[in-house]
Every structure is written in C-alpha cells, then in structure tokens.
C-alpha positions as CSV (number, residue, x, y, z in Angstrom):
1,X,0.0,0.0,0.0
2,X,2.9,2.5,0.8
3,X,4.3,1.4,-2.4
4,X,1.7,2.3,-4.1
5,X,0.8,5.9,-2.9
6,X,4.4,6.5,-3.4
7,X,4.7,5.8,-6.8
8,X,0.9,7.7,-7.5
9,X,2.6,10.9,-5.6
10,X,5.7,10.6,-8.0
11,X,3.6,10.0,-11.4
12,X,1.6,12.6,-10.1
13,X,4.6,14.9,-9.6
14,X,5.5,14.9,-13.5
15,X,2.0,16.1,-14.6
16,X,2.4,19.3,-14.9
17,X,0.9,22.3,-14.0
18,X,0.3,25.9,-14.2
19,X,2.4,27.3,-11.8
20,X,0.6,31.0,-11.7
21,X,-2.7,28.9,-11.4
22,X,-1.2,26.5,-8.5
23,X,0.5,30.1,-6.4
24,X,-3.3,31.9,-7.0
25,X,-5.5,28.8,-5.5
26,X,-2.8,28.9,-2.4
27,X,-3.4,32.4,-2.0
28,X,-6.9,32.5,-2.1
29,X,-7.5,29.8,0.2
30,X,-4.4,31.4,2.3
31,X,-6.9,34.3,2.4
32,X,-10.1,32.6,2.8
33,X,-8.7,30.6,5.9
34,X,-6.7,33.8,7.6
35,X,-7.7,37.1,6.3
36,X,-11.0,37.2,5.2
37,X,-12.4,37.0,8.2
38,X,-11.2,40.4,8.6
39,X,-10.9,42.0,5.4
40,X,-13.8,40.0,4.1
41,X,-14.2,38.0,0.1
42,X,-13.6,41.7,-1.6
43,X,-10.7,42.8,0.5
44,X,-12.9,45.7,1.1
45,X,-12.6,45.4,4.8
46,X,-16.3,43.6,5.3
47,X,-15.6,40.8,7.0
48,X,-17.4,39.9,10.0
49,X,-14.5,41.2,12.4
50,X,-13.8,44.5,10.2
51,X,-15.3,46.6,12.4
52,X,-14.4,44.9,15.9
53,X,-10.9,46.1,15.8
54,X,-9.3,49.3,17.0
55,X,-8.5,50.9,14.0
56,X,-11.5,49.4,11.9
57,X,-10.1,47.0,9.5
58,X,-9.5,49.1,5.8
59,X,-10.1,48.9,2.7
60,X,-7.5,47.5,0.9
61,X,-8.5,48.0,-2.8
62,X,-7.8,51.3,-2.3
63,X,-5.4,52.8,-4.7
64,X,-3.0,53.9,-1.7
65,X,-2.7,50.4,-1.0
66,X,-2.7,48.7,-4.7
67,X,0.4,51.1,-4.7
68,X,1.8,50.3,-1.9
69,X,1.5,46.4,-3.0
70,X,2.7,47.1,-6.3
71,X,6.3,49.5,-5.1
72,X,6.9,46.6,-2.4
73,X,5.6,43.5,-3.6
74,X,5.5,40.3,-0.8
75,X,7.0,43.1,1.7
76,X,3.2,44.5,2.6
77,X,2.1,40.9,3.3
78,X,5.1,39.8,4.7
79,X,5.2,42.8,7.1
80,X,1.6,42.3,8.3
81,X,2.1,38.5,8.6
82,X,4.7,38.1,10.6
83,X,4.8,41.3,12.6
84,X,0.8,41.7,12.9
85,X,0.6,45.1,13.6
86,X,1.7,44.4,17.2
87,X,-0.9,42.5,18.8
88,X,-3.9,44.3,16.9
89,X,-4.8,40.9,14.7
90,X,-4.0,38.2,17.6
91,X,-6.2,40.5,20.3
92,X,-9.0,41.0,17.8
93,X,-9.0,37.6,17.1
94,X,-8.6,36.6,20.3
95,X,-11.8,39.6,22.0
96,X,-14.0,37.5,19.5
97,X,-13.4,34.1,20.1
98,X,-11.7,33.3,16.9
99,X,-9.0,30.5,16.9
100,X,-7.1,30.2,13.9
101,X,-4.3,27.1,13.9
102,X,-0.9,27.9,14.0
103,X,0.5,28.1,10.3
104,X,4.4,28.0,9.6
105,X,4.4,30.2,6.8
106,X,6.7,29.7,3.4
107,X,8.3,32.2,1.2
108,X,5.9,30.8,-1.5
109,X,3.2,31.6,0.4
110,X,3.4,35.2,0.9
111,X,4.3,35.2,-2.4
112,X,1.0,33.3,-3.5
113,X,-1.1,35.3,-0.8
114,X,0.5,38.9,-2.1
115,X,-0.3,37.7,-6.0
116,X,-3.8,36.8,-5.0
117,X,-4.9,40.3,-3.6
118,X,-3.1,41.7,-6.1
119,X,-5.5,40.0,-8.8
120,X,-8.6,40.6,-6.8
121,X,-7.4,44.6,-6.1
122,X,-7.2,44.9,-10.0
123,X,-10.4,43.9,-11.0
124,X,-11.8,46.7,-8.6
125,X,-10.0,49.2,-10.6
C-alpha cells in the first residue's frame, strides 16, 4: 500500500501544472482561511470582524494600498504576517473568540497570498 501511494505521488509529480494557477489557488485559500475574516471575500474590509478592531479594518482595494503592493511587492504581506501590527490581529481575534491554527508560513506563500490580492485589487479598478 505505501508502495503504491508512493509511486501515484511521484507520477503525479510529473503532470504538470500551471504554476501561476497552483500560487493563485494557495493564495486564495491562504486568504479565505486567515484574512478574510477580517478583510472580508472583496478585500474591502467587510468581513465579519472588520469593524471589531481598533483601528476598523481598511479597505484595501484602495489605490494607496494597490500602490503600496505594487512598489513593495510580498514586503506588505510579509510585514503584516509576521509582525501583525503588534498585537492588533492576535487581540481581535482573540476579543471574539476566533482560533485560527498555528501556520508556519513559506516564502511561496506570501508570495502566493501577495499575487492573490493583487488579482482581486485589480479587478476593482
């Protein structure tokens, strides 16, 4: 059986793939699972916590911020991510009862998360 689900995973590993497509479905589901609670689906800062958090949760379709993303790209996530604004995200998470599981986060994966609100912040321009 082991054999076997080793030598699917490696047949598997030659099909191949659209890269840009595998990064955007990590990103959104990056997003889905730890920002959009937040921010909300349109990165417009309606999510069902946007408003419990001192400052409010913004808008980040803004053009500000689609400038911001574009002059440092993966540094605006990055920042954000690992350094979440001091203890704003953790305490308004943790004020609402919200547990999110601990998540070691890759390289690729800010990468994938900044590319995915990059595409959604375009198409509300």
């Amino acid at each position: 059986m082991k054999r076997l689900l080793i030598a699917s995973l490696g047949v598997l590993s030659l099909v191949q793939t659209s890269p840009s497509c595998a990064d955007n479905v990590n990103g959104k589901t990056l997003y889905s699972q730890r920002c959009a609670i937040c921010h909300g689906a349109d990165i417009k800062g309606t999510g069902p916590l946007a408003n419990k958090s001192s400052p409010p949760t913004p808008d980040l379709t803004t053009a500000a911020f689609k400038k911001r993303l574009n002059d440092y790209p993966g540094v605006i996530v990055s920042s954000i991510i690992l350094r979440p604004n001091g203890d704003l995200i953790p305490r308004t998470l943790r004020e609402n009862g919200v547990k999110l599981p601990p998540f070691a986060w890759r390289v690729n994966d800010l990468r994938d998360l900044n590319q995915y609100m990059g595409g959604v912040i375009s198409k509300h321009r």
